[in-house]
C-alpha positions as CSV (number, residue, x, y, z in Angstrom):
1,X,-33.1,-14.2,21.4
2,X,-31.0,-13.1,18.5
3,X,-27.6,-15.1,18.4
4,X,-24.7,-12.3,18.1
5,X,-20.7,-13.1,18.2
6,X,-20.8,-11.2,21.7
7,X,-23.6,-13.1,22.6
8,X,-21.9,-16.6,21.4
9,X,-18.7,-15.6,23.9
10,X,-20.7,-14.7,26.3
11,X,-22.3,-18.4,26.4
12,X,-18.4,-20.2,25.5
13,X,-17.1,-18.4,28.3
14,X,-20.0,-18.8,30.9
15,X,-20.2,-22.3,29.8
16,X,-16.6,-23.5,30.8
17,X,-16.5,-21.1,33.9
18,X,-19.8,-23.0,35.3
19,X,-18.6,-26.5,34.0
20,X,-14.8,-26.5,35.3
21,X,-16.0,-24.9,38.7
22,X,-18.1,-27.9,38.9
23,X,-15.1,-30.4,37.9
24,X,-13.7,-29.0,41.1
25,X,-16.1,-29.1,43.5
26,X,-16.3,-33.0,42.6
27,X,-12.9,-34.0,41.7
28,X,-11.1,-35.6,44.7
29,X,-7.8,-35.0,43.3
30,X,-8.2,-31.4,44.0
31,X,-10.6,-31.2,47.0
32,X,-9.1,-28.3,49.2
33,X,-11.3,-25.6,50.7
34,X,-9.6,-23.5,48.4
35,X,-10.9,-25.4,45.4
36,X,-14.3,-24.3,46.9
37,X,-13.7,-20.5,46.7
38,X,-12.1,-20.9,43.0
39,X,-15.6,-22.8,42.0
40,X,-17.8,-19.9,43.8
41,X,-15.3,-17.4,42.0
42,X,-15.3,-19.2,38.8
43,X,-19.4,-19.0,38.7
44,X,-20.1,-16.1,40.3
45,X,-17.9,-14.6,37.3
46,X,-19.5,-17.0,34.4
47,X,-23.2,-15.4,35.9
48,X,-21.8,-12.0,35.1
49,X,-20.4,-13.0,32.3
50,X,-23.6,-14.6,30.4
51,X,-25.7,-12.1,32.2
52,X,-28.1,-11.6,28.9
53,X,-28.5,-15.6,29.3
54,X,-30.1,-15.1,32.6
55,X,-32.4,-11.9,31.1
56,X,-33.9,-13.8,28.5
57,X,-34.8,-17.1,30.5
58,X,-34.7,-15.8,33.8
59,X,-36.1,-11.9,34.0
60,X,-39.6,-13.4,32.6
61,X,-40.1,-15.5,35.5
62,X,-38.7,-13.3,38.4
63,X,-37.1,-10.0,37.8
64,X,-36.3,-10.0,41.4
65,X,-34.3,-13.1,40.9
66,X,-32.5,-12.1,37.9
67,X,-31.8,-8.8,39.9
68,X,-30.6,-11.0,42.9
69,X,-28.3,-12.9,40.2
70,X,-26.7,-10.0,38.8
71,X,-25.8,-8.5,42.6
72,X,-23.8,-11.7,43.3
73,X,-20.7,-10.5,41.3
74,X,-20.3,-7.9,44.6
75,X,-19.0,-11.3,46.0
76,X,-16.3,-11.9,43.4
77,X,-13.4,-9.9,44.7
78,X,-13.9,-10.9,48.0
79,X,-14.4,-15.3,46.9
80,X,-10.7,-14.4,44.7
81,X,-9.1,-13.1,47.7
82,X,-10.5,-16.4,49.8
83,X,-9.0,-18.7,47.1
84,X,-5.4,-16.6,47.4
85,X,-5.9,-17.1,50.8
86,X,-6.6,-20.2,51.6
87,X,-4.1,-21.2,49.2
88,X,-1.6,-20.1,51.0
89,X,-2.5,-20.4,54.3
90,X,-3.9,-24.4,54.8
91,X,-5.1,-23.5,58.4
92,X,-7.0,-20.5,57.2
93,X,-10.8,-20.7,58.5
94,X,-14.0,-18.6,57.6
95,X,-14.8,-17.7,61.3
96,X,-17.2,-15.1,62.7
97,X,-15.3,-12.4,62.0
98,X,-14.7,-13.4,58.3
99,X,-18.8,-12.9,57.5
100,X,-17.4,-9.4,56.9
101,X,-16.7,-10.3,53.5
102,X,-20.0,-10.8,52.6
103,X,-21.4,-7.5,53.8
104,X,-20.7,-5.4,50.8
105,X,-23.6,-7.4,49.2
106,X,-26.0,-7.3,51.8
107,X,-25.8,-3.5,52.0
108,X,-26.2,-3.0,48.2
109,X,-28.9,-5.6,48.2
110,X,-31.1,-3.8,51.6
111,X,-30.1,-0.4,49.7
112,X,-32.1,-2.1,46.5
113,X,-35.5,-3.2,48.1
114,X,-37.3,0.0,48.2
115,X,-35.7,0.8,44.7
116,X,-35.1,-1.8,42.2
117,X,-36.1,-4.9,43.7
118,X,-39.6,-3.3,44.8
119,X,-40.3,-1.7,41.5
120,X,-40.1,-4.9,39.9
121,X,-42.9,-6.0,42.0
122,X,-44.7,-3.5,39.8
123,X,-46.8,-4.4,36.8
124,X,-45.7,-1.3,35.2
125,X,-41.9,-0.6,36.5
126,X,-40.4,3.0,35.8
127,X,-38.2,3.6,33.8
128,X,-36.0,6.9,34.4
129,X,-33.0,8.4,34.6
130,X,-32.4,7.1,38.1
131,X,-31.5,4.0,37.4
132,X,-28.9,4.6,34.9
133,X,-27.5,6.8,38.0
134,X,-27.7,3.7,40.5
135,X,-25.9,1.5,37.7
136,X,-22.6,4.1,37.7
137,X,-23.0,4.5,41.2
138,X,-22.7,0.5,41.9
139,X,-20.3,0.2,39.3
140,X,-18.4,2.7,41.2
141,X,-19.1,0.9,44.6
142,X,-17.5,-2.9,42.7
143,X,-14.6,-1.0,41.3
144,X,-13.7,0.1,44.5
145,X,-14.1,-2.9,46.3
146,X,-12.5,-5.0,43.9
147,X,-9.0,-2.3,44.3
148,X,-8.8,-2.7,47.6
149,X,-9.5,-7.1,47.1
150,X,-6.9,-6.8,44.7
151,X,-4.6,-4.5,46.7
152,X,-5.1,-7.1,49.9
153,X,-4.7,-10.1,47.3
154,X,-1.0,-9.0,46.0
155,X,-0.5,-7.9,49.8
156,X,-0.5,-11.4,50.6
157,X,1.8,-13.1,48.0
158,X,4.2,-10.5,48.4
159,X,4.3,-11.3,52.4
160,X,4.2,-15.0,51.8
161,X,6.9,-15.3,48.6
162,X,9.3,-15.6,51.7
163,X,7.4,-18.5,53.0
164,X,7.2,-20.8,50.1
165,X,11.0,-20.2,48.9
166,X,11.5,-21.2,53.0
167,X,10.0,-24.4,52.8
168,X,9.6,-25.8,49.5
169,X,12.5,-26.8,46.1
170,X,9.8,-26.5,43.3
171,X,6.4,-27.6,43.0
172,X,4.7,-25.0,45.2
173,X,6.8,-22.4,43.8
174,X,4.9,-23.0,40.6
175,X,1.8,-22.6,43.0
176,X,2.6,-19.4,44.5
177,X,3.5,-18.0,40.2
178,X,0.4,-19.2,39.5
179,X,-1.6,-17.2,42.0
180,X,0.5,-14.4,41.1
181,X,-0.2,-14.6,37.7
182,X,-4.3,-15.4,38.2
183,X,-4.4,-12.0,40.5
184,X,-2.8,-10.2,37.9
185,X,-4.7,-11.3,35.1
186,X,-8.1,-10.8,36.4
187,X,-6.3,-7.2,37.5
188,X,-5.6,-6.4,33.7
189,X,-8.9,-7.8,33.2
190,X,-10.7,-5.1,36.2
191,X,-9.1,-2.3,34.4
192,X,-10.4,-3.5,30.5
193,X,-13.6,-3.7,32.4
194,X,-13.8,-0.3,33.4
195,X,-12.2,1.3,30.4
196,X,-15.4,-0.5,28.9
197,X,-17.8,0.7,31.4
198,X,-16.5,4.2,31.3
199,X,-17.0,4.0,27.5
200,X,-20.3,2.7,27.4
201,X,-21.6,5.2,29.5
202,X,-20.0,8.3,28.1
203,X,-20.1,7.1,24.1
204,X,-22.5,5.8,22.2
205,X,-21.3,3.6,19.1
206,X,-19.5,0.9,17.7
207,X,-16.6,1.5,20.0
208,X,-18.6,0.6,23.0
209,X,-19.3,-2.6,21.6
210,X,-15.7,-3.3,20.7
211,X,-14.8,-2.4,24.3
212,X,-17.6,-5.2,25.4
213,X,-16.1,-7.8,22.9
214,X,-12.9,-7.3,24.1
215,X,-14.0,-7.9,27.7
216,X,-16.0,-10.9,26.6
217,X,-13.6,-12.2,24.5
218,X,-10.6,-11.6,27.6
219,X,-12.9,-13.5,30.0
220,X,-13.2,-16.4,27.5
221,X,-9.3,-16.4,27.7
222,X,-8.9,-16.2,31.0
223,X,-11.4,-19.1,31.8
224,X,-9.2,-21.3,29.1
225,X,-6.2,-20.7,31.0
226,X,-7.3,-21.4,33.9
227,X,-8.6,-24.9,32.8
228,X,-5.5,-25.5,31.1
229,X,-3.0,-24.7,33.9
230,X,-6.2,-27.1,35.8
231,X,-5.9,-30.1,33.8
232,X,-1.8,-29.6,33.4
233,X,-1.2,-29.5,36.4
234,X,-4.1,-30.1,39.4
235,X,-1.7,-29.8,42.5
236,X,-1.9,-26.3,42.0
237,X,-5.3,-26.2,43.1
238,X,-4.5,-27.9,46.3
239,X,-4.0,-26.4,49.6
240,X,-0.5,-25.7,50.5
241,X,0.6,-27.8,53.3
242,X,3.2,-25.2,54.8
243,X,3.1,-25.8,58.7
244,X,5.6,-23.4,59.8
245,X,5.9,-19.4,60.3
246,X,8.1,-17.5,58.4
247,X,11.9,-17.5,59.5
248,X,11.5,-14.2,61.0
249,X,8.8,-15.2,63.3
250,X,10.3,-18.2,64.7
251,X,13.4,-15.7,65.0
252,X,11.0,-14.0,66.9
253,X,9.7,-16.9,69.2
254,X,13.3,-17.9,70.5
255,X,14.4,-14.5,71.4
256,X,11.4,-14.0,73.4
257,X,12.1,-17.9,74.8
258,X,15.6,-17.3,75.3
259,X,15.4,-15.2,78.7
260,X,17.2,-12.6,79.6
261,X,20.4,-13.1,82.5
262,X,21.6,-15.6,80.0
263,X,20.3,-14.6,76.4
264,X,23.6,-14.2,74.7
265,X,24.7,-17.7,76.0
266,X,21.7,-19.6,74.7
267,X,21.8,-17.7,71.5
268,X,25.4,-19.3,70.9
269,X,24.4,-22.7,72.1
270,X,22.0,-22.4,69.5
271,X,23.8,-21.7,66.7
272,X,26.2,-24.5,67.8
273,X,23.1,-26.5,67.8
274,X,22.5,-25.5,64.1
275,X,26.2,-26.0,62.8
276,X,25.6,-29.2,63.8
277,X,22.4,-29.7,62.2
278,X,24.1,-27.9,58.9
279,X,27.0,-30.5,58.9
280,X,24.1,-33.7,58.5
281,X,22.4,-32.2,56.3
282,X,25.3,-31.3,54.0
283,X,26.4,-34.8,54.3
284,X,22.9,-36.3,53.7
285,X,22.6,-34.4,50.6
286,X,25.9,-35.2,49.3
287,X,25.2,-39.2,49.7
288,X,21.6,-40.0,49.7
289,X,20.9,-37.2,47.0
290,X,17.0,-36.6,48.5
291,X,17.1,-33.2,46.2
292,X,16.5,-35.5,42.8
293,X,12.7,-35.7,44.1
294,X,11.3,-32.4,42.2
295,X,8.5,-32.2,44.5
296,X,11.0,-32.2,48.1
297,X,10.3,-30.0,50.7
298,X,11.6,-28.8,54.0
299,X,9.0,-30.7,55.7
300,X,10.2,-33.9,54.2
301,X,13.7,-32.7,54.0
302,X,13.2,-33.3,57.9
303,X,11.2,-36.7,58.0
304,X,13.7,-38.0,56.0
305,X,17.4,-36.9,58.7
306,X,15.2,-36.8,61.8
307,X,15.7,-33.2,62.3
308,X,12.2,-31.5,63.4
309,X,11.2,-28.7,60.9
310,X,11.9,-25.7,62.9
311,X,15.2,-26.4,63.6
312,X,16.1,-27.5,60.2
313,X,14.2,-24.5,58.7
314,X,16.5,-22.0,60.7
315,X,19.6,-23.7,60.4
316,X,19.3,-23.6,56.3
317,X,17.0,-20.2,55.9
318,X,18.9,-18.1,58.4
319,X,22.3,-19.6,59.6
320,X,23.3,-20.1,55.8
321,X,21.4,-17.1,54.7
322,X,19.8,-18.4,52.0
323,X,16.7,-20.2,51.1
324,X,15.5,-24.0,51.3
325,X,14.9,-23.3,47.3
326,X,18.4,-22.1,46.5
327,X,20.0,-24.7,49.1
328,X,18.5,-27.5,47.1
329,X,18.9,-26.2,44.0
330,X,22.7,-25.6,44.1
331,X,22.9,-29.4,44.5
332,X,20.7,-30.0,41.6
333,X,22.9,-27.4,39.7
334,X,26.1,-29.1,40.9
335,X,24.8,-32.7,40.3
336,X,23.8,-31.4,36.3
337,X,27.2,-29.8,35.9
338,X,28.9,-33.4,36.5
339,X,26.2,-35.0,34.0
340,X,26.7,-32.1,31.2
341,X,30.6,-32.3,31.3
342,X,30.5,-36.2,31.5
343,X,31.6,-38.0,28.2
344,X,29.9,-41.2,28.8
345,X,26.4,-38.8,29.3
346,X,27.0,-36.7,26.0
347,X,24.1,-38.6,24.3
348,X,21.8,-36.9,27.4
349,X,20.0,-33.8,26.1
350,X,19.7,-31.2,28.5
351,X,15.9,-31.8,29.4
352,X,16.9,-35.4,30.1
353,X,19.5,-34.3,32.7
354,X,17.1,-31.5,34.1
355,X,14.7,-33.8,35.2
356,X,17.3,-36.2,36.3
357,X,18.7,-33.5,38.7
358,X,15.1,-32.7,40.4
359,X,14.0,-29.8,38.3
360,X,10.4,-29.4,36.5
361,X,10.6,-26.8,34.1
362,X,13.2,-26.1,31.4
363,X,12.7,-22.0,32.5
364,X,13.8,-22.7,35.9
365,X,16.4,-25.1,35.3
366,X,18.2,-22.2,32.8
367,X,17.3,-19.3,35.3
368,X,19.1,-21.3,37.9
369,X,21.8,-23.0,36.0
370,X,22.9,-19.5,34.5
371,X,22.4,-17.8,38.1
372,X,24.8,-20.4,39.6
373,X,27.3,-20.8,36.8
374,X,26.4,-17.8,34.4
375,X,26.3,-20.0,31.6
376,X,23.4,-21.5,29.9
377,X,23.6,-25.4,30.1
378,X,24.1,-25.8,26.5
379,X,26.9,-23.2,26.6
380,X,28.3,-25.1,29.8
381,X,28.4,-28.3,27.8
382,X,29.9,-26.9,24.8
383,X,32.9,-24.7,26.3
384,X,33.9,-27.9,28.7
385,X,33.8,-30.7,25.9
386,X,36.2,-28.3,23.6
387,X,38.1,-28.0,26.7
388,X,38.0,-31.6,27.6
389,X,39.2,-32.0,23.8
């Protein structure tokens, strides 16, 4: 097998997409069923990726197995849109119903026995025009599937961004950005792909092999990100541990609870109910300063004052009308505005004081502080020390 610079990606890339998928599978610190649909994602998309790897070791001994191998990336979009899900969702279960997934490659694979899979069986197998028409035609059949994954993926963060900035301050924020960001990458990636494919098929050249590089080369990135962000930072990988619905539903719930003779009475005895609960938590985040954990979230927001979640969760996210994220960040911002304009802390630098306050990342800290204030800390500092002078 002659050893090309494709060929060299190729192997890179399928190398650390097989090796980090099995990191996951047995790293405790990141065992999640989700880490078990970004392994089968991770290698179903390394075995397309060093394809000409399994052809030269593997089409020798059984061209049936190799063409078994090469089917398995009908899989992909559905194991990326697991991962997303189960991501989100921490009660999310493959039941009965979820086998659906896996039909798409049980069709093409029935629809190949009389065709490929049987002529391989043949000392002799024919070679015609036919099968470079059953290639574009399952191309056509992934690319399709893969939209609609991809569609469904993106479906699901955008219905669920409500959910995370309802119940967490920081760290699973990073986690839902980080989904985002994997969906769109391997997005940008599906359409290189295809500009490729439709190249390959329609040219013949040295463009089509720059197309292929570039694909290569693009998956090699993206499985280097993905072990970065990995080895940065391996609670992303985890399940999220969101319990409750979104606002909305529990909205929902206790208008369907509240009866009917007497529904505008209950409604006001509940938001009594919340005032109250809004006047404790105000005063336990004004003395016990919980919101300097970076990682706090409603859940232990509510272990913490004794207030069960629900409760707490629609006195902040829908009596105040904002989210648990803003909520604890305007005491973050507040708590960094006394630090920046305090002359015994002048010696702080602003990272210091950021991750004093609760916050993770410089980006967010800025986004937030100049949101709240519409000054950048460093211009916050500066205009009240001249002041102050």
């Amino acid at each position: 097998m002659e050893i090309t610079l494709k060929n060299a990606i190729e192997l890179l890339a399928a190398f650390q997409a097989f090796l980090f998928a099995f990191y996951l599978l047995g790293s405790k610190e990141t065992k999640s069923k989700s880490t078990i649909y970004i392994a089968v994602f991770l290698i179903l998309l390394g075995i397309n990726t060093g394809y000409a790897y399994f052809e030269f070791f593997i089409y020798p001994i059984s061209a049936n197995l190799y063409t078994f191998l090469l089917m398995s990336f009908f899989l992909m979009p559905a194991s990326l849109y697991l991962y997303t899900k189960s991501s989100i969702e921490p009660h999310f279960k493959l039941i009965g119903k979820s086998l659906v997934h896996l039909v798409p490659f049980i069709v093409i694979n029935l629809v190949l026995i009389p065709t490929v899979y049987a002529e391989n069986l043949k000392e002799t197998p024919e070679n015609s025009e036919f099968y470079q028409k059953l290639q574009i035609a399952l191309y056509i059949v992934f690319y399709i599937l893969l939209f609609l994954y991809q569609v469904l993926s993106f479906r699901l963060l955008h219905q669920n961004k409500q959910l995370y900035l309802e119940n967490y301050s920081n760290t699973d924020i990073r986690r839902y950005k980080y989904l985002k960001t994997l969906n769109v990458i391997f997005t940008i990636l599906f359409l290189i792909s295809l500009a490729k494919n439709i190249l390959v098929f329609n040219y013949e050249g040295p463009e089509a092999d720059y197309a292929t590089n570039i694909v290569k080369l693009s998956l090699l990135v993206l499985f280097c990100w993905i072990i970065y962000t990995g080895l940065r930072a391996p609670e992303l990988f985890k399940a999220s541990e969101i319990t409750l619905p979104p606002v909305k539903d529990l909205l929902k719930m206790a208008d369907q609870n509240s009866g009917n003779g007497t529904n505008r009475e209950k409604l006001e005895l509940v938001d009594e109910e919340k005032a109250g609960i809004l006047d404790k938590v105000k005063s336990f985040m004004t003395e016990e300063e919980p919101y300097l954990d970076a990682s706090l979230s409603l859940h232990d927001l509510s272990r913490q004052i004794k207030i069960p979640s629900r409760e707490l969760s629609l006195a902040i996210n829908h009596q105040l009308n904002k989210h648990f994220f803003d909520f604890v960040n305007e005491y973050r911002i507040e708590k960094a505005k006394q630090m920046l304009t305090d002359p015994d802390k002048k010696e702080f630098t602003v990272l210091e004081i950021l991750y004093d306050v609760g916050f993770n990342s410089k980006s967010s800290f800025n986004t937030a502080f100049k949101k709240h204030t519409g000054y950048t800390p460093t211009e916050y500092r500066k205009s009240n020390l001249l002041s102050a002078a």
